[in-house]
C-alpha positions as CSV (number, residue, x, y, z in Angstrom):
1,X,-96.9,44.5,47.8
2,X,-93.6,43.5,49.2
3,X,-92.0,39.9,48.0
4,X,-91.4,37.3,50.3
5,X,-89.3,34.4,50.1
6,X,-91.8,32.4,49.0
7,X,-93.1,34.6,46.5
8,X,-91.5,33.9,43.1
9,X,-89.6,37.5,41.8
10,X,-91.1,39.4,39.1
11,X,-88.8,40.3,36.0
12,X,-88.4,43.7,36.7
13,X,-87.0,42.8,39.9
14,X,-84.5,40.4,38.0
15,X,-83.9,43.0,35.2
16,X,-80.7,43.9,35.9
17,X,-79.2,40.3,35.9
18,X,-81.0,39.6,32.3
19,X,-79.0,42.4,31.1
20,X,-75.4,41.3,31.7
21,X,-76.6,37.7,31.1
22,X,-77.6,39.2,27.6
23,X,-74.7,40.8,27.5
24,X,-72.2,37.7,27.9
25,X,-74.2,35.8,25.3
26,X,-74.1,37.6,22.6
27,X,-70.1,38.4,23.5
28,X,-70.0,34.5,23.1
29,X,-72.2,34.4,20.1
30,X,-70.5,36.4,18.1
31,X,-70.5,35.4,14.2
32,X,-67.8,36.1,12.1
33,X,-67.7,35.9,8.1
34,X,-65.5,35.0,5.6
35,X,-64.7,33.4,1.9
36,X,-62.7,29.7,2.6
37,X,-59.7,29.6,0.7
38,X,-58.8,25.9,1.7
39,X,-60.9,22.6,2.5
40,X,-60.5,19.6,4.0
41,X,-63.0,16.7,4.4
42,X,-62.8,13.6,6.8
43,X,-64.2,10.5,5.3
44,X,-63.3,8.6,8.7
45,X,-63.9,10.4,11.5
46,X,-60.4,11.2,14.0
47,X,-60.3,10.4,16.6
48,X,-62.6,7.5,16.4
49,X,-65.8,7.9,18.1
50,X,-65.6,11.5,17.0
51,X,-67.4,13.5,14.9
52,X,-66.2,13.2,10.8
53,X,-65.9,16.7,10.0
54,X,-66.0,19.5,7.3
55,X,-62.6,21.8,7.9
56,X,-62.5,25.2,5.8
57,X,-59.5,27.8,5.9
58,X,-61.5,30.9,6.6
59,X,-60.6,34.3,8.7
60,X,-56.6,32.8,9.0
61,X,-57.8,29.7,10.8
62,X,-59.2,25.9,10.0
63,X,-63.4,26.1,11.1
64,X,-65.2,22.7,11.4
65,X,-68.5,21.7,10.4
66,X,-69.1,18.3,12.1
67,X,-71.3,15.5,10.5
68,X,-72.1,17.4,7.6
69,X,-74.6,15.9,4.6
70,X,-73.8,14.4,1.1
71,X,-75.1,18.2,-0.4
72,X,-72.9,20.1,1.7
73,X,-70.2,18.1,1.4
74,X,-70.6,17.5,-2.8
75,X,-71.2,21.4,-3.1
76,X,-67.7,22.0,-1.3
77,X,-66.0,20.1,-3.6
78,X,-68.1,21.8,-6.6
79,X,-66.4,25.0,-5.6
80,X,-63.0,24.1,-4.5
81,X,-62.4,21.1,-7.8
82,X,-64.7,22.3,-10.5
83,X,-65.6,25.3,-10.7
84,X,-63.1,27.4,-8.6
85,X,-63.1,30.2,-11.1
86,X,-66.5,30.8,-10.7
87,X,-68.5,29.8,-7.6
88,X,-66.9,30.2,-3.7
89,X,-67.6,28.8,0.0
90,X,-69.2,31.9,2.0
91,X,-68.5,30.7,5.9
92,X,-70.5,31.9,9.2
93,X,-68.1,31.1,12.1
94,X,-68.1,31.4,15.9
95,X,-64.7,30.5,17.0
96,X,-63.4,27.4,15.3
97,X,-67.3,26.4,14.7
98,X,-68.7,26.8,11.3
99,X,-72.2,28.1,12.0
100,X,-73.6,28.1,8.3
101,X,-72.1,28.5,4.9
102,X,-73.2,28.9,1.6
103,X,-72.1,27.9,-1.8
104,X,-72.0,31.0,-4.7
105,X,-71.2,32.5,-7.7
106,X,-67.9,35.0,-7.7
């Protein structure tokens, strides 16, 4: 039965522009890992009316983590002040955006 304007199209019909759509997503979703060598908290957020951020050297680069809680932000420091010989900060990052991390041991 043939499609008419005011029929709506049927996803095989549309197939072919899911796939490339696909396709450019996950080219711009790509997650990237690393171990933080550096951090860097904002207790004020800059520029005001921004979000206060969590910046960790990972990959070469500074990666932000805005508005992040009191855990994440006390566990950082764990790693980075108090126990650097023995715990680290894993880091999932898309672009400069830290996507998740996780605190542990070397």
């Amino acid at each position: 039965m043939p499609s008419t304007p005011s029929d709506p199209a049927t996803a095989p019909a549309r197939a072919a522009d899911v796939s490339s759509f696909q396709k450019s997503l996950i080219a711009a979703l790509a997650v990237s890992t690393g171990v933080a060598s550096k951090y860097w908290l904002e207790l004020v957020a800059y520029p005001p009316g921004s979000a206060r951020s969590l910046w960790l050297f990972v990959g070469g680069a500074w990666r932000h983590l805005d508005n992040p809680s009191d855990g994440i932000q006390s566990s950082v420091q764990a790693a980075f002040c108090n126990c650097p010989d023995k715990l680290e900060v894993a880091v999932w990052y898309s672009g400069d955006i830290i996507v998740g991390l996780v605190v542990r041991s070397k």
